[in-house]
C-alpha positions as CSV (number, residue, x, y, z in Angstrom):
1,X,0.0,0.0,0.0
2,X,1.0,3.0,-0.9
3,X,1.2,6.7,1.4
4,X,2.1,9.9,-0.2
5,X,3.1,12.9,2.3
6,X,2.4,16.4,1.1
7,X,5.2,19.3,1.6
8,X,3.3,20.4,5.3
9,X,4.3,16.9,6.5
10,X,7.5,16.7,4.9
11,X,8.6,20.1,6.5
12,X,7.5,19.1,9.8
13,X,10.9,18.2,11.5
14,X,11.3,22.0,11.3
15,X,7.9,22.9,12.5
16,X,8.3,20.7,15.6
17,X,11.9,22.0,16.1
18,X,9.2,25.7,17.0
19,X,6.8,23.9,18.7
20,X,6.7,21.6,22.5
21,X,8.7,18.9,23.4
22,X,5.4,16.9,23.5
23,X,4.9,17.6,19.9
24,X,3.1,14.2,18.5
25,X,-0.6,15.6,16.3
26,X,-0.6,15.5,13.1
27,X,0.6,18.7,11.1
28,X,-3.1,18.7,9.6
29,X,-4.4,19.2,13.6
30,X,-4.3,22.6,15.2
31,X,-1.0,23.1,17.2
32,X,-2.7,25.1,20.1
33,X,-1.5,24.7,24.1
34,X,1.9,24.0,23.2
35,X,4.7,25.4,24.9
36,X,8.5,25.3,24.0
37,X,11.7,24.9,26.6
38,X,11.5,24.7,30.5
39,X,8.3,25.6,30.5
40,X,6.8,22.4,29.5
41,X,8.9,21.5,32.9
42,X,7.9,22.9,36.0
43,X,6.2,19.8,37.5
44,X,6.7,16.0,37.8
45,X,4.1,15.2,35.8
46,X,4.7,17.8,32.9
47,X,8.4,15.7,32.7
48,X,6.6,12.2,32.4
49,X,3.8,14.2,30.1
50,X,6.8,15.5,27.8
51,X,8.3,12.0,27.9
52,X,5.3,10.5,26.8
53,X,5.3,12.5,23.6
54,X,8.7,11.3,23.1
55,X,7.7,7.9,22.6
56,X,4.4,8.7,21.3
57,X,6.2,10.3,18.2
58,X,7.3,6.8,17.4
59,X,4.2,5.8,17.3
60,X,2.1,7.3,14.9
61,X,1.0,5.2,11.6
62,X,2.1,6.8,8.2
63,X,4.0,9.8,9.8
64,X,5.9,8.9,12.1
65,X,8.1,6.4,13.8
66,X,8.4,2.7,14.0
67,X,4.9,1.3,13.8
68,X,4.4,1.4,9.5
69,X,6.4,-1.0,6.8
70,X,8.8,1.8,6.6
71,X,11.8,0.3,8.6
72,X,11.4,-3.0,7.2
73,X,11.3,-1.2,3.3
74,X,14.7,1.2,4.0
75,X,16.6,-2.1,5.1
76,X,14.8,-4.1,2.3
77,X,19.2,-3.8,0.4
78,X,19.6,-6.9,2.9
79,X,19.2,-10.7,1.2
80,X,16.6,-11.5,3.8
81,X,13.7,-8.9,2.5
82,X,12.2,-8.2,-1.1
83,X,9.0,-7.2,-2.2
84,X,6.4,-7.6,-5.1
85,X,7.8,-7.5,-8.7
86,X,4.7,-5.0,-9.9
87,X,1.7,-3.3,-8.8
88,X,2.3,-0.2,-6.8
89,X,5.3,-1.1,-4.7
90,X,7.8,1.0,-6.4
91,X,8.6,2.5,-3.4
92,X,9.8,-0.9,-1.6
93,X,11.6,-1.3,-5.1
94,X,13.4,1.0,-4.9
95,X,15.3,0.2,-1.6
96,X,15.4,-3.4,-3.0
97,X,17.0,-2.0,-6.2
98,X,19.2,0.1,-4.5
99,X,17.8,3.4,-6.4
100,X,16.0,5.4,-3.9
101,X,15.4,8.7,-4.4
102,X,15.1,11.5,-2.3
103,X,11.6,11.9,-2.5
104,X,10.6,8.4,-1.5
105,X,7.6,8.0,0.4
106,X,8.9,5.2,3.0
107,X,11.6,7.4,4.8
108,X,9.9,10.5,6.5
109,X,8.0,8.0,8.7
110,X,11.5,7.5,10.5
111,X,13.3,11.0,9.6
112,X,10.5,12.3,11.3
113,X,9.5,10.4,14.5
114,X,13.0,10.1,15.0
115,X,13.5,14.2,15.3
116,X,10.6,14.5,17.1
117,X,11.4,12.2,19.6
118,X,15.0,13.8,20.2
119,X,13.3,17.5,20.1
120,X,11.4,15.9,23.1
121,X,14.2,14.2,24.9
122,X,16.3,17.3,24.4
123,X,13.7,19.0,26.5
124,X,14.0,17.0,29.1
125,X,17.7,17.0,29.2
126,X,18.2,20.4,28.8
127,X,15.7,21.2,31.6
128,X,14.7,19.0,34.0
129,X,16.4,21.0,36.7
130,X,13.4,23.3,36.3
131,X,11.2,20.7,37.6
132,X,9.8,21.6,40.8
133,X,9.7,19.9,43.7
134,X,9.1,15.8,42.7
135,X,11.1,12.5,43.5
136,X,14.6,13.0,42.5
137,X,15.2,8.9,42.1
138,X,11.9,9.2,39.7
139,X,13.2,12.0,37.6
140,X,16.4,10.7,37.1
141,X,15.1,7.7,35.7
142,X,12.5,9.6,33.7
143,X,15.6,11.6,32.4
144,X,17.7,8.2,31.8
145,X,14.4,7.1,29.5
146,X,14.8,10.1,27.4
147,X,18.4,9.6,26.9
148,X,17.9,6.1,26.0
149,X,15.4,7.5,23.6
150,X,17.2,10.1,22.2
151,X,20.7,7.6,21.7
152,X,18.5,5.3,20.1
153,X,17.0,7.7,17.3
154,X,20.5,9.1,16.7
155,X,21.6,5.9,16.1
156,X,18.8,4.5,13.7
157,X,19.4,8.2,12.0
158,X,22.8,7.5,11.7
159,X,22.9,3.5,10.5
160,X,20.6,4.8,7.6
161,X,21.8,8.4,6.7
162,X,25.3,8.3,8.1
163,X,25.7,12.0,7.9
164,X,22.9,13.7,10.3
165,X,22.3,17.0,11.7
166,X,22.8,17.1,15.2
167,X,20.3,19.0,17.2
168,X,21.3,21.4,20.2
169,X,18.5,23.0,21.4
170,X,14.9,21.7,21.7
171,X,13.9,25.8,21.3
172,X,13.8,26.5,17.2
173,X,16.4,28.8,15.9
174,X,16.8,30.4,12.4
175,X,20.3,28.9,12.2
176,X,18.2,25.2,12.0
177,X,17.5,26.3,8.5
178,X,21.2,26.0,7.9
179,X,22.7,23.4,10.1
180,X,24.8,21.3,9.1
181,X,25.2,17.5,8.9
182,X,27.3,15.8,11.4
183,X,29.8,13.1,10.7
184,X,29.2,9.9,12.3
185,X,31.9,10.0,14.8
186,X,30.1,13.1,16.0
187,X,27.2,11.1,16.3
188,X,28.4,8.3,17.6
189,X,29.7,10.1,20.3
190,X,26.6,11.7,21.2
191,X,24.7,8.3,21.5
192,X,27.3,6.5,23.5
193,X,27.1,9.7,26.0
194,X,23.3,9.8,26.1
195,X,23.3,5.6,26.5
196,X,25.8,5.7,29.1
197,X,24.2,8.5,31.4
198,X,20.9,6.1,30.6
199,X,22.7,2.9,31.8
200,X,23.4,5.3,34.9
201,X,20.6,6.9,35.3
202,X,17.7,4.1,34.8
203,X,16.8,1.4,37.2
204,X,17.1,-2.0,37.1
205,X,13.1,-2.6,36.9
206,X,11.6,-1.0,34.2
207,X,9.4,2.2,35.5
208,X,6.3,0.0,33.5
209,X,5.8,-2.0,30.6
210,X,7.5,-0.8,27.4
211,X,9.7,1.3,29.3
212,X,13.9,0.6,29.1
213,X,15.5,-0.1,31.8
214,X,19.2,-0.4,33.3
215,X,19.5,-4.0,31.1
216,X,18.6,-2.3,28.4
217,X,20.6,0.5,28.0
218,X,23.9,-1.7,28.5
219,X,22.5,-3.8,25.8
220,X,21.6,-1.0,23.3
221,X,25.4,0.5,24.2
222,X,27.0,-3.3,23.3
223,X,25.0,-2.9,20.2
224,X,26.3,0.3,19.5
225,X,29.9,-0.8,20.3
226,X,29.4,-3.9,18.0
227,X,28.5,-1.6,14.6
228,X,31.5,1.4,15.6
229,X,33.7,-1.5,15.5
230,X,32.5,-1.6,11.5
231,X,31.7,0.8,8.8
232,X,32.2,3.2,8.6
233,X,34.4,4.0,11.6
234,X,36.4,0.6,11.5
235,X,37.0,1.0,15.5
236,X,38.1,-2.4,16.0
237,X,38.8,-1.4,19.5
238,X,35.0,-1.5,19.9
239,X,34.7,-4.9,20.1
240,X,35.8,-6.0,23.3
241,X,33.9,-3.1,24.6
242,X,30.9,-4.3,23.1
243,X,31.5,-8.1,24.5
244,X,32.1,-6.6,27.8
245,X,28.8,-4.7,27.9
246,X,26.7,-7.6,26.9
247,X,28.0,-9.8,29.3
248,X,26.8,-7.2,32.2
249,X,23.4,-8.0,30.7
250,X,24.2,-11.9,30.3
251,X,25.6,-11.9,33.6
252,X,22.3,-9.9,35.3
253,X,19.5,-10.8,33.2
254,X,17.7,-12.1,35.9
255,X,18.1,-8.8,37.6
256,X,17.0,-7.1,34.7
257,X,14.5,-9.6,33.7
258,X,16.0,-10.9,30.5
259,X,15.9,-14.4,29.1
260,X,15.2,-16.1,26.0
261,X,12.0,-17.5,25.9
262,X,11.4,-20.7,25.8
263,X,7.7,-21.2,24.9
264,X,5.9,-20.8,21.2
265,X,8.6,-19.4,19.3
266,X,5.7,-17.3,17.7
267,X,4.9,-15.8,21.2
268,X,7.4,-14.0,21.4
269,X,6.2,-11.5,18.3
270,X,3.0,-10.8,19.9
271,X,5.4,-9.0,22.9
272,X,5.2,-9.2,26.7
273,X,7.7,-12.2,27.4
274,X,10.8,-12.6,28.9
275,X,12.9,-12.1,25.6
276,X,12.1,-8.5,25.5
277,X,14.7,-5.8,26.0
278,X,12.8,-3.0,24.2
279,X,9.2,-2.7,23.1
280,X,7.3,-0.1,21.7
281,X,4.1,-1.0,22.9
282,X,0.8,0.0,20.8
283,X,-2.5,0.2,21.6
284,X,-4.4,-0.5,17.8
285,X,-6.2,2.7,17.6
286,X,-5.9,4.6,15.0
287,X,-3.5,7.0,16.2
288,X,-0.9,4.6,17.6
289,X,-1.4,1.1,16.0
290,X,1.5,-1.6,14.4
291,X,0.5,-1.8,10.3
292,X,2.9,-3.9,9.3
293,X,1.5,-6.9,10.9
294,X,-1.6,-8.6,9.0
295,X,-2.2,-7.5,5.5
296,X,1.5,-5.9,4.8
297,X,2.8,-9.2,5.4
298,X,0.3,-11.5,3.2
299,X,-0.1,-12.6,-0.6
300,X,-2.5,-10.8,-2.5
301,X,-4.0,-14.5,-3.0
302,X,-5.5,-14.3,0.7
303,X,-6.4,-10.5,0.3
304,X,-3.4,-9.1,1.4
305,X,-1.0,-6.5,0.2
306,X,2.4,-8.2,-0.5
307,X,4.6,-5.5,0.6
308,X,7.5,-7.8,2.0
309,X,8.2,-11.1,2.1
310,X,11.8,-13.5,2.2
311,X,14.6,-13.7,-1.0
312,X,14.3,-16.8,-2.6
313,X,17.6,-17.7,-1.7
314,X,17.6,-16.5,1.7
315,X,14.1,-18.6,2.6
316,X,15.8,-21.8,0.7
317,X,19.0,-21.4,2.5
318,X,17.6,-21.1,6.5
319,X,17.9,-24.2,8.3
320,X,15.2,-26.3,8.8
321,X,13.6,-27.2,11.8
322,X,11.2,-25.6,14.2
323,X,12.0,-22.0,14.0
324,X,12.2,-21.9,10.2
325,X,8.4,-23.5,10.3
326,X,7.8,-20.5,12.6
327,X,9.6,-18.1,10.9
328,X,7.9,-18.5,7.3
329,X,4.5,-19.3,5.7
330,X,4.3,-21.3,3.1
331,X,0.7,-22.6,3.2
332,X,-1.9,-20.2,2.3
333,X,-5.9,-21.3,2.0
334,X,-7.7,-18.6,-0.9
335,X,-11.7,-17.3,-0.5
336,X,-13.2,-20.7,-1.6
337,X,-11.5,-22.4,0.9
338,X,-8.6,-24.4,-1.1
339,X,-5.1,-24.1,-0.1
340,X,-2.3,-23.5,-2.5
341,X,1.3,-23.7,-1.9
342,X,3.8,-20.3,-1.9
343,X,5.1,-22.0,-5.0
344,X,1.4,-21.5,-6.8
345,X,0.9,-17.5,-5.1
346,X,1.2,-14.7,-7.7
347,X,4.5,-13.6,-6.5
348,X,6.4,-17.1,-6.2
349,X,7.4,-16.4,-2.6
350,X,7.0,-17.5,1.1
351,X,5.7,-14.7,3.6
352,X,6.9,-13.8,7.2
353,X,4.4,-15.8,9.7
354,X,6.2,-13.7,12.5
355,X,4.3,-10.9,11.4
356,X,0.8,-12.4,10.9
357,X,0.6,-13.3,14.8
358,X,-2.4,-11.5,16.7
359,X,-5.5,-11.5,18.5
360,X,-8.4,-12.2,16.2
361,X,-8.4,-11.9,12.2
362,X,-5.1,-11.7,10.4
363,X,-6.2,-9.5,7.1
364,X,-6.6,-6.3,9.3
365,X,-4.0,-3.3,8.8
366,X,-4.6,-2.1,12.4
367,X,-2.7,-4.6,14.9
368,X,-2.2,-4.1,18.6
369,X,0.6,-6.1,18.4
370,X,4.2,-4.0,19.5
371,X,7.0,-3.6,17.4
372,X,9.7,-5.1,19.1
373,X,13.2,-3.2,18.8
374,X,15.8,-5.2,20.6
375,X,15.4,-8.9,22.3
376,X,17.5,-11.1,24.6
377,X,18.7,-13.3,21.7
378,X,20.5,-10.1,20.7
379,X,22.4,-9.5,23.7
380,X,23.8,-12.6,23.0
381,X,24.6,-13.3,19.5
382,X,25.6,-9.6,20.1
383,X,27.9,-11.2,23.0
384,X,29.3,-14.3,20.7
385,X,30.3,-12.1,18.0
386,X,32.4,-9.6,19.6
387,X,34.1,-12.0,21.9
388,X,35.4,-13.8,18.9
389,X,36.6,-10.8,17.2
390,X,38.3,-9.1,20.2
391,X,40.3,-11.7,21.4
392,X,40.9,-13.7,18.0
393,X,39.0,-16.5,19.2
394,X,36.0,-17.9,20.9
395,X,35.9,-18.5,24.7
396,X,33.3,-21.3,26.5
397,X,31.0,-18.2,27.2
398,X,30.5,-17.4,23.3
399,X,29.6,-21.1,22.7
400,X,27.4,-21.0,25.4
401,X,25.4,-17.3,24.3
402,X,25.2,-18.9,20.3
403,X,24.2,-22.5,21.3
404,X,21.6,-21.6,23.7
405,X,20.2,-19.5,20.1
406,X,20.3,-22.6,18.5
407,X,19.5,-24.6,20.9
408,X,15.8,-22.9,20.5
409,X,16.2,-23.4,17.3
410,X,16.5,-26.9,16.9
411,X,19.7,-27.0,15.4
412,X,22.8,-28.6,16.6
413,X,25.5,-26.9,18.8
414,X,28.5,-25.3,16.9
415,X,32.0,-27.7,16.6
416,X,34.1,-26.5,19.5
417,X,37.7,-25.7,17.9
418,X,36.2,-22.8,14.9
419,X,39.2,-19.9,14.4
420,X,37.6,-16.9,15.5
421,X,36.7,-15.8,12.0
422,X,34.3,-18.9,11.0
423,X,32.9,-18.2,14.3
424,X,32.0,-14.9,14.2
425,X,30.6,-15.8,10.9
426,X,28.5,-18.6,12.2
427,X,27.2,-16.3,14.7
428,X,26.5,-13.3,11.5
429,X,24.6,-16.4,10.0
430,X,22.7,-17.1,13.2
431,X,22.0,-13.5,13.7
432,X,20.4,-13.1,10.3
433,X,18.0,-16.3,11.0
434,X,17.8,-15.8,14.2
435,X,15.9,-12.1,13.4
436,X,14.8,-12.7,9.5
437,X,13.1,-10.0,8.7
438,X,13.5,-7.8,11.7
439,X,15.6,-5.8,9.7
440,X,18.9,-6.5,11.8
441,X,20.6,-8.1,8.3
442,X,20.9,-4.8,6.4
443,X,22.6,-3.5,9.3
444,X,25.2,-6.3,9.5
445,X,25.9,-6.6,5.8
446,X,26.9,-2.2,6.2
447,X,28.8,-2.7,9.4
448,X,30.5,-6.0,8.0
449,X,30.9,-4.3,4.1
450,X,29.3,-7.6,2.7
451,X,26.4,-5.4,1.0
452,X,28.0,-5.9,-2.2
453,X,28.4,-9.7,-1.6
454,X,24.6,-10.7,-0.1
455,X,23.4,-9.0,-3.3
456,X,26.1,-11.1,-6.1
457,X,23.9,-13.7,-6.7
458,X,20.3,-13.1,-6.8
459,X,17.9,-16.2,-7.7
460,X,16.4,-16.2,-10.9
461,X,13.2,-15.1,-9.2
462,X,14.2,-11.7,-7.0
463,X,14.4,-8.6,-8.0
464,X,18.1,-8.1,-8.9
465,X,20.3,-4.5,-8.8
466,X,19.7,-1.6,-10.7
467,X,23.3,-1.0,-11.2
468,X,26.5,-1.5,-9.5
469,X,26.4,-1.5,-5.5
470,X,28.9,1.0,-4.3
471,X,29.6,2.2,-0.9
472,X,27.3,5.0,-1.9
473,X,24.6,2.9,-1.6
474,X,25.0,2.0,2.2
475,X,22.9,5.3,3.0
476,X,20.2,7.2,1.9
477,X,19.3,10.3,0.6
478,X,18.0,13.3,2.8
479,X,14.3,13.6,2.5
480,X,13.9,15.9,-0.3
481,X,11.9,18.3,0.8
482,X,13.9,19.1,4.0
483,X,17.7,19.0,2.1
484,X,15.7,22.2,-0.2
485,X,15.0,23.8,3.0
486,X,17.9,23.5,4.5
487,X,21.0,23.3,1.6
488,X,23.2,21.9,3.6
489,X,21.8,19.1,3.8
């Protein structure tokens, strides 16, 4: 399905960048009551009221954030995601095609909610000390939620445009309509600063459900560490930082209420178990609701919309076994009743059952399910990996964080005795099964320069490469609209 955005909404990173921290309407709504800076700040409960706007502008379907088809279509250069040949998906194409233009429709939803919600945060860490009167342990923590927040948008900003504007001041200034970008060692400093002062800040229980919480700040930093060790910085120093971090999160996940759950694999995409580290949390109303569950995720053959589904390659390639059955639908049962193999759909492909798992009717666009950004089975593959690399081979600990992945799986344990380099490869392989579709691949194949590589060999039946894959193609274009507002960008 396809969502146009008019010039209002395209120009409304600078809009917010006037209004409140708590900016999260629509730019078609009336912006009255609003207020800018420490204003929005003199009480408790304005803080958590601001701070619910910063996650609320993840939230919204079509505009902003993390609930539309829009992160899975940007990371769509990966071998584990492709999309329909035809019909009106040109804007999936091109990410799959590696031809995106500025003026594609599938990027504000993230450019967006991602500046709103560090507009917000900035509010909150520029100005909490306003806040009057209150529980300092409270508003600490409230203040280590925003800085999770706003390290985590940096980062996604980053990963997908590499050079970002940085911004300083939640209060709009003319010079905003010249800033200019920021490399990503500028950015990457940023986030590591706002994730650490998180990690301090935060408990160890999360405040409520879908909130971060010590755990999960270490484990966002580890991640964070992992990719710096990559491109485009090539900080290979990173990596024993990043195994460190994960193994405070290993090593207390029962204090921070972590583990990998061991029920129906498909359980743990509805949200709510043990496995998750972060979870944006909707509530399938119109104005917060997931849309990439259901219909996105189906054949047109059983009414649905075919906006993503597996590479031929990729789905042939998986291991068998339980999670593969879990992972991927290949049986689909049309209006009269018979059922036809993915062989016999019009596009030739196997779906994503992750993605079709909710309460009630699956051909709905409107899901209550939550869109899960980080689980336990990260922390370790995140772990395994980085152990290997930093010390040039793999200790008992990084068999154990990959086996107990596989183990779920129903796949053998690894041979003990791999060099460190075919295991940190086995563990890249796990990772991009482990979380198919959950566009984590695209973001190895960047860090890891394999973009080029995942891409070679298409099957006969995937959409292949416009052109030559260059390092060029690793990030996107500004959103068009705001790099004519702004030149510099």
């Amino acid at each position: 399905m396809t969502k146009r955005y008019n010039m209002k909404q395209t120009i409304y990173l600078v809009l917010c960048l006037v209004l409140a921290a708590g900016c999260s309407k629509q730019l078609n709504e009336e912006p009255r009551g609003l207020v800018a800076g420490k204003d929005a700040l003199s009480s408790q409960a304005g803080l958590e009221t601001v701070l619910s706007g910063a996650y609320g502008s993840l939230l919204v379907p079509w505009t902003s954030g993390f609930t539309s088809v829009a992160q899975i279509a940007m990371t769509m250069g990966g071998d584990d995601l492709t999309t329909h040949a035809g019909s009106n998906k040109e804007e999936f194409r091109e990410f799959d095609r590696f031809n995106v233009s500025s003026l594609n429709g599938r990027m504000p939803p993230i450019w967006l909610g991602c500046y709103k919600t560090i507009q917000s945060t900035t509010n909150i860490i520029n100005n909490y000390t306003a806040v009057q009167g209150g529980n300092p342990d409270s508003i600490r923590a409230m203040v280590g939620e925003a800085s999770y927040l706003r390290g985590l948008c940096y980062y996604w900003l980053t990963r997908l445009w590499g050079e970002v504007p940085i911004i300083p001041s939640e209060v709009y200034s003319p010079d905003y309509l010249t800033l200019k970008k920021s490399k990503p060692a500028e950015v990457y400093a940023l986030i590591e600063t706002d994730l650490k002062r998180a990690e301090e800040w935060m408990p160890n229980a999360r405040r409520s459900s879908g909130r971060p919480n010590k755990g999960a700040a270490k484990a966002l930093l580890a991640d964070v560490y992992l990719t710096e060790a990559g491109w485009p910085l090539k900080n290979q120093s990173k990596y024993a930082l990043a195994a460190a971090k994960a193994k405070e999160v290993i090593d207390n996940k029962t204090l921070y209420g972590f583990d990998l759950y061991q029920g129906d694999y498909l359980k743990i995409f509805a949200g709510g178990t043990v496995e998750d580290v972060f979870t944006l949390f909707t509530r399938g109303q119109w104005i917060t609701y997931n849309s990439f569950y259901g219909l996105s995720t189906m054949p047109e053959d059983e009414g649905g919309w075919s906006d993503f589904f597996p590479e031929l390659n990729f789905f042939n390639n998986f291991p068998a076994g339980p999670r593969k059955d879990a992972t991927f639908s290949t049986q689909f049962t049309l209006s009269d009743g018979k059922t036809i193999s993915w062989q016999q759909t019009s596009t030739k492909h196997p779906y994503y059952k992750k993605f079709t798992i909710q309460s009630g009717a699956r051909n709905v666009y409107m899901s209550a399910n939550p869109v899960i950004m980080m689980r336990y089975a990260h922390v370790l593959l995140i772990y395994a990996e980085a152990q290997a690399r930093s010390a040039g081979t793999p200790n008992s600990d990084a068999y154990t964080a990959i086996n107990a992945v596989r183990q779920r799986a129903g796949l053998a344990n690894l041979p003990e005795g791999l060099s460190g380099a075919d295991f940190a490869t086995a563990v890249v392989n796990e990772r991009a099964w482990e979380f198919a579709g959950e566009w984590n691949r695209w973001f190895d194949l960047v860090r890891l320069e394999q973009v080029e590589a995942a891409n070679a060999n298409k099957n006969p039946g995937d959409l292949p490469p416009s052109g030559t894959i260059t390092k060029a193609n690793y990030w996107m274009p500004i959103p068009g609209a705001d790099a004519v507002i702004n030149p510099n960008l």
